[in-house]
mmCIF file of the N, C-alpha and C atoms, coordinates in Angstrom:
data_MODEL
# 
_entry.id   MODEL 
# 
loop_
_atom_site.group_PDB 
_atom_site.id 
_atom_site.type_symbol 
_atom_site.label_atom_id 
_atom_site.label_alt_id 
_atom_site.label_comp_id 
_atom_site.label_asym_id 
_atom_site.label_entity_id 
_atom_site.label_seq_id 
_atom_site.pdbx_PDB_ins_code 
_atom_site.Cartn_x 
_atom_site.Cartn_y 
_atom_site.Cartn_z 
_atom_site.occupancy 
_atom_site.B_iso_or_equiv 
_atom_site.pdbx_formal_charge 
_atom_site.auth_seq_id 
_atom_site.auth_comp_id 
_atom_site.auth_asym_id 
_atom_site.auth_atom_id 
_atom_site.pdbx_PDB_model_num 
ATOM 1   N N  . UNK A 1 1  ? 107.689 117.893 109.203 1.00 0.00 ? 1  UNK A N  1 
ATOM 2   C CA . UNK A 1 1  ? 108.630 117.174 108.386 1.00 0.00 ? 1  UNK A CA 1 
ATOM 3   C C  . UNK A 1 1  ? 109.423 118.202 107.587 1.00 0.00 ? 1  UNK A C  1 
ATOM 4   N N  . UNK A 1 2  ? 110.889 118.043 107.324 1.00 0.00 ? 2  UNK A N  1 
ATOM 5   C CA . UNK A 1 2  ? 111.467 118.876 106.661 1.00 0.00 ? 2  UNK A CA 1 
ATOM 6   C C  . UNK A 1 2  ? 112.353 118.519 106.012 1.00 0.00 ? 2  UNK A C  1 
ATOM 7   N N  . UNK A 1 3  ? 112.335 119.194 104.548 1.00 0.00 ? 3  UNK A N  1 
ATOM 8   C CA . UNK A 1 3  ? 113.209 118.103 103.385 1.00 0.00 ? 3  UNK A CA 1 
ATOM 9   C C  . UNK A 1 3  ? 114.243 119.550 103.374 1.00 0.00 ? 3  UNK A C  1 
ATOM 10  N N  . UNK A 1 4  ? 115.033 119.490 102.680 1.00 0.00 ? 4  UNK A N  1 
ATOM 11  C CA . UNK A 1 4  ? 116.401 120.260 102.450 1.00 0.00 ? 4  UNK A CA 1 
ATOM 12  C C  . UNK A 1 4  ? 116.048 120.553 101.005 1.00 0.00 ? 4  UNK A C  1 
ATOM 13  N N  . UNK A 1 5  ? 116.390 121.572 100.098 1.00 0.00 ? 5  UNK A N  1 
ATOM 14  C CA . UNK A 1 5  ? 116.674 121.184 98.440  1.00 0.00 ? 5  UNK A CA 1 
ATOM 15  C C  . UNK A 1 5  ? 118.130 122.077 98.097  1.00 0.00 ? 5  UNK A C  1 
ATOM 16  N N  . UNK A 1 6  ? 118.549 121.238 97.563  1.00 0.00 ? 6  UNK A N  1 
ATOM 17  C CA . UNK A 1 6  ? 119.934 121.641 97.451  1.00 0.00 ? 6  UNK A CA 1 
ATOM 18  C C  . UNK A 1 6  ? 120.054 121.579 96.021  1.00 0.00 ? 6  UNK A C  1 
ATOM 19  N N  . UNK A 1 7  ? 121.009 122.916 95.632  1.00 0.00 ? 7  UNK A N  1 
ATOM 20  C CA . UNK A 1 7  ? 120.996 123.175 94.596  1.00 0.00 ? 7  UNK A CA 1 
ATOM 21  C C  . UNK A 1 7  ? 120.026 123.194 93.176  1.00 0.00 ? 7  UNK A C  1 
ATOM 22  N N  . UNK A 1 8  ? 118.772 123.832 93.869  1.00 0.00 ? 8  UNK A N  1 
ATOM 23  C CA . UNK A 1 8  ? 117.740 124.153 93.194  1.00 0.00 ? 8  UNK A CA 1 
ATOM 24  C C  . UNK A 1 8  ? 116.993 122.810 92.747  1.00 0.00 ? 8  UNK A C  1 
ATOM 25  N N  . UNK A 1 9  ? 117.421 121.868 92.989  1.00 0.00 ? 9  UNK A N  1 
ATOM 26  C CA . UNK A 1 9  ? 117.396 120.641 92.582  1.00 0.00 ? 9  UNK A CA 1 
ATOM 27  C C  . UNK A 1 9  ? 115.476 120.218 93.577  1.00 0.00 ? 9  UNK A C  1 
ATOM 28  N N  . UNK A 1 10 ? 114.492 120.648 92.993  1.00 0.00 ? 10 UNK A N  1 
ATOM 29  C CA . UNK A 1 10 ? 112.967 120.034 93.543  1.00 0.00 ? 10 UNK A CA 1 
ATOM 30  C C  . UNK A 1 10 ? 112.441 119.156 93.531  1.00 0.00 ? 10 UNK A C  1 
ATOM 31  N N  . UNK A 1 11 ? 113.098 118.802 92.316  1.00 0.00 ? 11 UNK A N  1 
ATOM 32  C CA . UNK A 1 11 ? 112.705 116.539 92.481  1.00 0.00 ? 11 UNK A CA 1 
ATOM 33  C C  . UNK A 1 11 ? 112.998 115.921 93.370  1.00 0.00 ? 11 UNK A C  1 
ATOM 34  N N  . UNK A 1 12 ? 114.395 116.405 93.267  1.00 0.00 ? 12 UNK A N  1 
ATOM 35  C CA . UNK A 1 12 ? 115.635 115.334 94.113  1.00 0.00 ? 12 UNK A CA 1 
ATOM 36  C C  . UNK A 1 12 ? 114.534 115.532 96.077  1.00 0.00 ? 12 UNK A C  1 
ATOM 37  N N  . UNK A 1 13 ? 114.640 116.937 96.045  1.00 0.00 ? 13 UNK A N  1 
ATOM 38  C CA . UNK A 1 13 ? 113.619 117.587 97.227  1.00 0.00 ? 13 UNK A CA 1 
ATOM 39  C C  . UNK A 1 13 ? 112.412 116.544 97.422  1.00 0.00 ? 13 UNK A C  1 
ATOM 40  N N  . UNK A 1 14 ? 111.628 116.496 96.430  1.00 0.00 ? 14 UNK A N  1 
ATOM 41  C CA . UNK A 1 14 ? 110.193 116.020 96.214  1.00 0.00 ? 14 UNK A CA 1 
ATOM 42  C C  . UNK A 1 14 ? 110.072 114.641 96.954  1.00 0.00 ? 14 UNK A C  1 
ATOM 43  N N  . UNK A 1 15 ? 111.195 113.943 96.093  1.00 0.00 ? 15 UNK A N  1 
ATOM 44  C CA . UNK A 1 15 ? 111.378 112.296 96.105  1.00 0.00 ? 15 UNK A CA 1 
ATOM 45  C C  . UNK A 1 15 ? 111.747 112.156 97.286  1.00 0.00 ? 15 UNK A C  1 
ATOM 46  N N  . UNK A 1 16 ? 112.453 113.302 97.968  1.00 0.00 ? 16 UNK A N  1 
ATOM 47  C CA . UNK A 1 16 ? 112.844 113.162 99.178  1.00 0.00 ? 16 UNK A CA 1 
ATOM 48  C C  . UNK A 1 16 ? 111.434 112.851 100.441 1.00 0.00 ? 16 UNK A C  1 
ATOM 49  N N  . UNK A 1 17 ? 110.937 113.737 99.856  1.00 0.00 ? 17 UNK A N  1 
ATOM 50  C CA . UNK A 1 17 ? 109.604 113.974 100.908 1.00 0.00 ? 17 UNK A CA 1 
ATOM 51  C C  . UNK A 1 17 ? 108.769 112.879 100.642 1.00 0.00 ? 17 UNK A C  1 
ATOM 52  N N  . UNK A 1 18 ? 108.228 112.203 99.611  1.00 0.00 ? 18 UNK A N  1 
ATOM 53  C CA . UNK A 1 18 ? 107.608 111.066 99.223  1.00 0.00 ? 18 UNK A CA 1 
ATOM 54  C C  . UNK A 1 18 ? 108.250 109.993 100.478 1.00 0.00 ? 18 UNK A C  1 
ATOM 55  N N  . UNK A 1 19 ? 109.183 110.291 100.111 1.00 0.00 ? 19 UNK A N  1 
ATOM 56  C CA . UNK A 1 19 ? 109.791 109.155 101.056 1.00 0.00 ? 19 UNK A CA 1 
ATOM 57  C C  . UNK A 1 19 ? 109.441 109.236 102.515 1.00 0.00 ? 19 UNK A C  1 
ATOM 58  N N  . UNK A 1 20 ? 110.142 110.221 102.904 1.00 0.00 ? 20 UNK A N  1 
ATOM 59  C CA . UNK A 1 20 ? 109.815 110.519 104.208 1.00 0.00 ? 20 UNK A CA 1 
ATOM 60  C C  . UNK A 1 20 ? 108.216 109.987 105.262 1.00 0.00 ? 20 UNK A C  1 
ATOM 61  N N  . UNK A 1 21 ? 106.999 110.426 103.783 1.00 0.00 ? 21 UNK A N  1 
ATOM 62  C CA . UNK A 1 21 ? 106.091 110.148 104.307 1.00 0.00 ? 21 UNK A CA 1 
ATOM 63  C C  . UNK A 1 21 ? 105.214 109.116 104.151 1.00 0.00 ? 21 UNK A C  1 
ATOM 64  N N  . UNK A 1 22 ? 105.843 108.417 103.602 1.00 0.00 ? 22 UNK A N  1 
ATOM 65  C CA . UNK A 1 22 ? 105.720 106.967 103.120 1.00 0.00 ? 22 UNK A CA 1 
ATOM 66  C C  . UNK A 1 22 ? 106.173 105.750 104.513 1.00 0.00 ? 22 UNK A C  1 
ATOM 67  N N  . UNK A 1 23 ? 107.722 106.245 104.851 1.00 0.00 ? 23 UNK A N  1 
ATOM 68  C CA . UNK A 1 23 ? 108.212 105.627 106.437 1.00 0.00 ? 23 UNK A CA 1 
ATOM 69  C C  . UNK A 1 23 ? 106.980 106.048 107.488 1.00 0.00 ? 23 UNK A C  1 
ATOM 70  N N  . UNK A 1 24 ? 106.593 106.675 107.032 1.00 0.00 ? 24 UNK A N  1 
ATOM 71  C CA . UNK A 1 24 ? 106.166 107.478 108.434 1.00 0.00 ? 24 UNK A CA 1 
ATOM 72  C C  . UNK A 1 24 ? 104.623 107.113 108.750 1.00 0.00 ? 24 UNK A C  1 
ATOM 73  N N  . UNK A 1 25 ? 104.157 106.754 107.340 1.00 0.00 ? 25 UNK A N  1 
ATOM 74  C CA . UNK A 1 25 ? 102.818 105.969 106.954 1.00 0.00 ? 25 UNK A CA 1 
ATOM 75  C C  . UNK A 1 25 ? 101.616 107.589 106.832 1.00 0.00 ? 25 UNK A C  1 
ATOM 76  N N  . UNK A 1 26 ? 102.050 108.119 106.671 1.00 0.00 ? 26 UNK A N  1 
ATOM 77  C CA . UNK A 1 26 ? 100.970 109.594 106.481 1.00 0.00 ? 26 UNK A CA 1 
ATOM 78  C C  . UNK A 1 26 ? 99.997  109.286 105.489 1.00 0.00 ? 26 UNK A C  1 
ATOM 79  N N  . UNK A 1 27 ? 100.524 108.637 104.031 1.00 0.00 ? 27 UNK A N  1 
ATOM 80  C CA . UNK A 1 27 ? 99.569  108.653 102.778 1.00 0.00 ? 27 UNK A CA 1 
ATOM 81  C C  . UNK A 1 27 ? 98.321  106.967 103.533 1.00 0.00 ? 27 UNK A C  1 
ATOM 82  N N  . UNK A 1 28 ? 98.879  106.423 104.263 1.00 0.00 ? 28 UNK A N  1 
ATOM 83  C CA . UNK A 1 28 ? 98.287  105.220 105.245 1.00 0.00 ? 28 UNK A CA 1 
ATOM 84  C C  . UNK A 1 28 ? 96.823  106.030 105.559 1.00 0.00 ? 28 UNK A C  1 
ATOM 85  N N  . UNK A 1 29 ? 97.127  106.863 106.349 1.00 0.00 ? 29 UNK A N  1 
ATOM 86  C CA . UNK A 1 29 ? 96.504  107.795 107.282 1.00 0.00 ? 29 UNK A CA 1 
ATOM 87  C C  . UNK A 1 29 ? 95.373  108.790 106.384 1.00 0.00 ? 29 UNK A C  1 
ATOM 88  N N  . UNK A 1 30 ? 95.827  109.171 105.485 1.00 0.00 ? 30 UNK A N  1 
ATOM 89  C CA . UNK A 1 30 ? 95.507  109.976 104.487 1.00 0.00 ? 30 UNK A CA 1 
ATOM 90  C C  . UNK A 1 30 ? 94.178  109.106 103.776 1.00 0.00 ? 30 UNK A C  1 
ATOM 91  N N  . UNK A 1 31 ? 94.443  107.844 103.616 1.00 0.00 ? 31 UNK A N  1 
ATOM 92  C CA . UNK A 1 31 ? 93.766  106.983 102.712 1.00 0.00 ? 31 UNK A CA 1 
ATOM 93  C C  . UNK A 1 31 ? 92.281  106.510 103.461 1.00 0.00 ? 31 UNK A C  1 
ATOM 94  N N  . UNK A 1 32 ? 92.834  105.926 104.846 1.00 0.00 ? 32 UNK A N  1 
ATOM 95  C CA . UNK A 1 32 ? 91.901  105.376 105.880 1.00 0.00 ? 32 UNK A CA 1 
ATOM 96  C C  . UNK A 1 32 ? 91.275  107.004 106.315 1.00 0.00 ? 32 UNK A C  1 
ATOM 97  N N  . UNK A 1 33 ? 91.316  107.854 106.334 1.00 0.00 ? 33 UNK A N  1 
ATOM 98  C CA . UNK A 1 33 ? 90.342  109.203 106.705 1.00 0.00 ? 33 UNK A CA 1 
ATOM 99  C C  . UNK A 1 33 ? 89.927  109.983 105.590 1.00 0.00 ? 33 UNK A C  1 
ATOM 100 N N  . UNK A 1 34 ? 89.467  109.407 104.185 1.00 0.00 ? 34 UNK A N  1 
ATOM 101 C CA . UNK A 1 34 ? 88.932  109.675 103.253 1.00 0.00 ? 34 UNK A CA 1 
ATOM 102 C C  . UNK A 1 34 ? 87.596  109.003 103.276 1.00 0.00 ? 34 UNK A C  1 
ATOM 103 N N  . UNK A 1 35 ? 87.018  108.416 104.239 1.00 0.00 ? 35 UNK A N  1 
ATOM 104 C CA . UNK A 1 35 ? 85.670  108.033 104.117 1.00 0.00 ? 35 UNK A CA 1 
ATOM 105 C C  . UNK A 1 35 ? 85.241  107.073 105.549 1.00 0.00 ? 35 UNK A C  1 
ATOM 106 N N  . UNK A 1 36 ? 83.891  107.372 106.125 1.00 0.00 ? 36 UNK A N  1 
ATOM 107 C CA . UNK A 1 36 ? 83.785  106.948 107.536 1.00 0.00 ? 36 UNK A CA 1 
ATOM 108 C C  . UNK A 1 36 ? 83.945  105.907 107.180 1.00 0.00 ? 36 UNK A C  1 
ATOM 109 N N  . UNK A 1 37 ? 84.619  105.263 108.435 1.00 0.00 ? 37 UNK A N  1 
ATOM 110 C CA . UNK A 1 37 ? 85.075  103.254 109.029 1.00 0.00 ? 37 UNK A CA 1 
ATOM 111 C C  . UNK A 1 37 ? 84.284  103.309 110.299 1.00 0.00 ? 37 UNK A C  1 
ATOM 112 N N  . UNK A 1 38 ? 83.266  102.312 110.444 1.00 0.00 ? 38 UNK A N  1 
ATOM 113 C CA . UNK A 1 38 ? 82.181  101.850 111.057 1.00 0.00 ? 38 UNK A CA 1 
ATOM 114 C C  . UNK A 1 38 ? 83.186  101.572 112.413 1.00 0.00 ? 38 UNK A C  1 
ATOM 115 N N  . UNK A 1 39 ? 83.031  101.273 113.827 1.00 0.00 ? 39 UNK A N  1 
ATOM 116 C CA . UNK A 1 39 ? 83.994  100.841 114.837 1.00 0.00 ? 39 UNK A CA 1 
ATOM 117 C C  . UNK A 1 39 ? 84.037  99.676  114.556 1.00 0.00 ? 39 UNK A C  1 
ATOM 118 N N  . UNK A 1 40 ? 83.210  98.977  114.227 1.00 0.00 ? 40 UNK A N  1 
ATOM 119 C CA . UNK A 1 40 ? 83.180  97.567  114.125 1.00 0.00 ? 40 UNK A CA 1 
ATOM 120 C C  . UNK A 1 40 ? 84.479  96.900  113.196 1.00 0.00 ? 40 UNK A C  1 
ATOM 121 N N  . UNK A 1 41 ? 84.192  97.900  112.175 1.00 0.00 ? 41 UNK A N  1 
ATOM 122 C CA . UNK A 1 41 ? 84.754  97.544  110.233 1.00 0.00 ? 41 UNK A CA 1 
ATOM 123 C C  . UNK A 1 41 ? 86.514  98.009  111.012 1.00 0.00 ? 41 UNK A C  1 
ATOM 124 N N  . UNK A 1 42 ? 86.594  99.059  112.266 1.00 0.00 ? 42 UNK A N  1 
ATOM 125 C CA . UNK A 1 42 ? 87.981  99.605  112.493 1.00 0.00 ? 42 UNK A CA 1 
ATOM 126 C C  . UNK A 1 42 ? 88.409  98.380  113.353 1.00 0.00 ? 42 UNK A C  1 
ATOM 127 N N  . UNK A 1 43 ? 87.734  98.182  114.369 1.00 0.00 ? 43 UNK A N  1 
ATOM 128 C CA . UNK A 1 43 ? 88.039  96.795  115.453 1.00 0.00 ? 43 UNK A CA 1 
ATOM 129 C C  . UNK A 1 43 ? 88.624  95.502  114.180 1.00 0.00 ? 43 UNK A C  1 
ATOM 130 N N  . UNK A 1 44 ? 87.871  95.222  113.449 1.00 0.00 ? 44 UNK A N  1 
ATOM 131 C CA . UNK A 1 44 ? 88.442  94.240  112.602 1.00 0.00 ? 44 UNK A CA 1 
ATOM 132 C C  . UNK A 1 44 ? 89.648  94.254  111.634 1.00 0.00 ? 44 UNK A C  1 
ATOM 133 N N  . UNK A 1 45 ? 89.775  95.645  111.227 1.00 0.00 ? 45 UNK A N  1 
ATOM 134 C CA . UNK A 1 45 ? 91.203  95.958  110.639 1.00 0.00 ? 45 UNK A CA 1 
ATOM 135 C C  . UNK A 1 45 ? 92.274  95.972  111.485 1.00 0.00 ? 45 UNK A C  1 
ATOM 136 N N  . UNK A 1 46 ? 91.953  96.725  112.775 1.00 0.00 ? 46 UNK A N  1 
ATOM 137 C CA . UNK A 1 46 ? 93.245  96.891  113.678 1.00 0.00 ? 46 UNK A CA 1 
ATOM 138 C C  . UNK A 1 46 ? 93.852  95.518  114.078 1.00 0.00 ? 46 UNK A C  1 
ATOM 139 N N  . UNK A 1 47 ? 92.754  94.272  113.811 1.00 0.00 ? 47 UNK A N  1 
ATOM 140 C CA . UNK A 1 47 ? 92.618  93.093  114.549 1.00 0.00 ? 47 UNK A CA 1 
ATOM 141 C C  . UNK A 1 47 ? 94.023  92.407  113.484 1.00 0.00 ? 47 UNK A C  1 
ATOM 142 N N  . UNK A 1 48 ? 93.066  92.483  111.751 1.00 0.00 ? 48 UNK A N  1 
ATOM 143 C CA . UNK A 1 48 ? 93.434  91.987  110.761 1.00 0.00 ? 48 UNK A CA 1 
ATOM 144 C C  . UNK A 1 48 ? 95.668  92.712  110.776 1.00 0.00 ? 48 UNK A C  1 
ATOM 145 N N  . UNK A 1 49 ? 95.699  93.659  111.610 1.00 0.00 ? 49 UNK A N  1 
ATOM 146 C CA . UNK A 1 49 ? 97.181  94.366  111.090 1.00 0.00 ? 49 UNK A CA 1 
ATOM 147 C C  . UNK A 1 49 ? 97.662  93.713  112.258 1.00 0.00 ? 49 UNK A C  1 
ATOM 148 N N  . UNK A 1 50 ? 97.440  93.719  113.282 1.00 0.00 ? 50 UNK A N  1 
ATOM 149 C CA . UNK A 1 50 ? 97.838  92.975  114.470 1.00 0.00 ? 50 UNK A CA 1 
ATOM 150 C C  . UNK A 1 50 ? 98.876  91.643  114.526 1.00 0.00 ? 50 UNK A C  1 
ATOM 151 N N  . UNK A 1 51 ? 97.208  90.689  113.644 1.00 0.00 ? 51 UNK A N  1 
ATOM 152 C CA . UNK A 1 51 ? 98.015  89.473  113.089 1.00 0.00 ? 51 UNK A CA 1 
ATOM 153 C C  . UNK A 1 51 ? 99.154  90.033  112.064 1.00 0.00 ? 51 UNK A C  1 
ATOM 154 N N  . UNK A 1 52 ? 99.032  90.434  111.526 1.00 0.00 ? 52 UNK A N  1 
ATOM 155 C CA . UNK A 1 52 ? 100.026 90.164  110.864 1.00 0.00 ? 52 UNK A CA 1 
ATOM 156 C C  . UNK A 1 52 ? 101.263 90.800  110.875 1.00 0.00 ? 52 UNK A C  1 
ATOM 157 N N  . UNK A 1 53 ? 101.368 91.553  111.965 1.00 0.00 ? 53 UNK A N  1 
ATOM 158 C CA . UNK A 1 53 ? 102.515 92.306  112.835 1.00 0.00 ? 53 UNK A CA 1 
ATOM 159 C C  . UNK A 1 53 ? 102.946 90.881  113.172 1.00 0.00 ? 53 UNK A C  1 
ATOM 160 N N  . UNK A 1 54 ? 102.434 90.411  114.360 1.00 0.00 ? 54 UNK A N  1 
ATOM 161 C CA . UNK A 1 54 ? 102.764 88.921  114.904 1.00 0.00 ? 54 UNK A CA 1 
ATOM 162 C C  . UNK A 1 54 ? 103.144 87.941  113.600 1.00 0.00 ? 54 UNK A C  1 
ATOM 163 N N  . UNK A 1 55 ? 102.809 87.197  112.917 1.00 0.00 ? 55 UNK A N  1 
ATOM 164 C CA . UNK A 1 55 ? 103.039 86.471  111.986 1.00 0.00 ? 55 UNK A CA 1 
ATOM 165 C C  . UNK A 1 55 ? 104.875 86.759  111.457 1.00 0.00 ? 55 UNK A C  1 
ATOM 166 N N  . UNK A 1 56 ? 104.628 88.507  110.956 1.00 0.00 ? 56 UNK A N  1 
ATOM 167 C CA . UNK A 1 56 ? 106.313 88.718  110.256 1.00 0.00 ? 56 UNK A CA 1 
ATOM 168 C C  . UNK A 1 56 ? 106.972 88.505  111.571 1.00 0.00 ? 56 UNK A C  1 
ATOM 169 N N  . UNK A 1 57 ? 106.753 89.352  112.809 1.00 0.00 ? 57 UNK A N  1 
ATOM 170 C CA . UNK A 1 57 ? 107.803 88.854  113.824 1.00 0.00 ? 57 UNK A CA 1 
ATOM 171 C C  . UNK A 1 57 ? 108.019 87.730  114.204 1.00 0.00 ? 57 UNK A C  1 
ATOM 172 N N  . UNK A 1 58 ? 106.883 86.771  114.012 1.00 0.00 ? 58 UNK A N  1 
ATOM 173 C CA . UNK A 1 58 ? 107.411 85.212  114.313 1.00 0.00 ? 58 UNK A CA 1 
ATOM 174 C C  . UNK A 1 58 ? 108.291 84.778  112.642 1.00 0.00 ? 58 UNK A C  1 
ATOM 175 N N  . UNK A 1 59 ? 108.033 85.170  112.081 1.00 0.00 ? 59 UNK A N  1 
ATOM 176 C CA . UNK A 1 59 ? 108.406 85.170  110.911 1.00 0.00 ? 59 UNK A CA 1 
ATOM 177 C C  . UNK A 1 59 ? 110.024 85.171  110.480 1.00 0.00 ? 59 UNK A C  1 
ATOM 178 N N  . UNK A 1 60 ? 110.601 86.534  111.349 1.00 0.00 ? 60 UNK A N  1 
ATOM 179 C CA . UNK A 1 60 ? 111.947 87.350  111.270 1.00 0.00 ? 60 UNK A CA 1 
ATOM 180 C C  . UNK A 1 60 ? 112.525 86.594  112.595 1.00 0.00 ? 60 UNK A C  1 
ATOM 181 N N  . UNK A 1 61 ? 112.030 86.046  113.517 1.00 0.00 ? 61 UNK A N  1 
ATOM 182 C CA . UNK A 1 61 ? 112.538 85.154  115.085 1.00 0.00 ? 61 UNK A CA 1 
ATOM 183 C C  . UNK A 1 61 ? 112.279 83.820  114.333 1.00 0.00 ? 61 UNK A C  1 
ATOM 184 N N  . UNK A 1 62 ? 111.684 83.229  113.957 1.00 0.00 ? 62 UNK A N  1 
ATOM 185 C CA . UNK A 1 62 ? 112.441 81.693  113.088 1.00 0.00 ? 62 UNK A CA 1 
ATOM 186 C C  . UNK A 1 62 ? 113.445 81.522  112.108 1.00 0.00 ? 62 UNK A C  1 
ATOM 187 N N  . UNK A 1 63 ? 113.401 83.403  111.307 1.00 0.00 ? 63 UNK A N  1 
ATOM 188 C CA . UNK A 1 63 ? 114.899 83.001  110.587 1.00 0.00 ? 63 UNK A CA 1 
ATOM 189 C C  . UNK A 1 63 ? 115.985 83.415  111.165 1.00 0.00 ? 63 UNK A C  1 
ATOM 190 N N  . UNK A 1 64 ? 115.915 84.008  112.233 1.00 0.00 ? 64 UNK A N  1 
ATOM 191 C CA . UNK A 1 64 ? 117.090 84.208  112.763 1.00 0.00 ? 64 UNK A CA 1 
ATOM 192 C C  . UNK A 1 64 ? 117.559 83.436  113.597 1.00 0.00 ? 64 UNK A C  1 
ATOM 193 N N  . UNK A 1 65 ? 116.857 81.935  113.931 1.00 0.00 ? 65 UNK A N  1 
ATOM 194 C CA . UNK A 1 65 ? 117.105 80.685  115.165 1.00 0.00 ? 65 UNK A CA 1 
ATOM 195 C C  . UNK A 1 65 ? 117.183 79.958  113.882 1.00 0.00 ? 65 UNK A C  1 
ATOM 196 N N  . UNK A 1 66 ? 117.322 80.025  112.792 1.00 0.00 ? 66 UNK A N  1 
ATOM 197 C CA . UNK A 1 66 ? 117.344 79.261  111.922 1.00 0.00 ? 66 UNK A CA 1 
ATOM 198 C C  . UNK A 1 66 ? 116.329 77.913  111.632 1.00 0.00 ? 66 UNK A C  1 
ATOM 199 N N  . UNK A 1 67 ? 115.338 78.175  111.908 1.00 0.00 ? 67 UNK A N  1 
ATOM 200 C CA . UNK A 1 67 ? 114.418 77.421  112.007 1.00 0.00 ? 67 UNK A CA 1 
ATOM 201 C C  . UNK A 1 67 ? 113.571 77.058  110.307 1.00 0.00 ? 67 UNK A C  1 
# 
């Protein structure tokens, strides 16, 4: 990943990178590999994000048929 800083400016830089890895879901990643997840406890989360991937996309396809 690579942020730019322009004109000495390291916040502007910083906030930049926050961001970046925030889209990108890293601090996600970061959070879930701070302590073992059982396969079982992972099978049921991946299950639990799944739905609800499905749900917003049925979600974002009924408001756009205007339903």
């Amino acid at each position: 990943m690579l942020v730019f800083v322009r004109d000495n400016n390291v916040d502007q830089a910083l906030r930049a990178l926050k961001k970046k890895m925030q889209r990108e879901g890293i601090f996600r990643e970061i959070k879930l590999h701070r302590q073992f997840e059982k396969p079982s406890e992972r099978r049921v989360r991946e299950r639990a994000e799944a739905m609800r991937r499905a749900r917003k996309l049925a979600r974002k396809r009924a408001d756009r048929e205007g339903f």
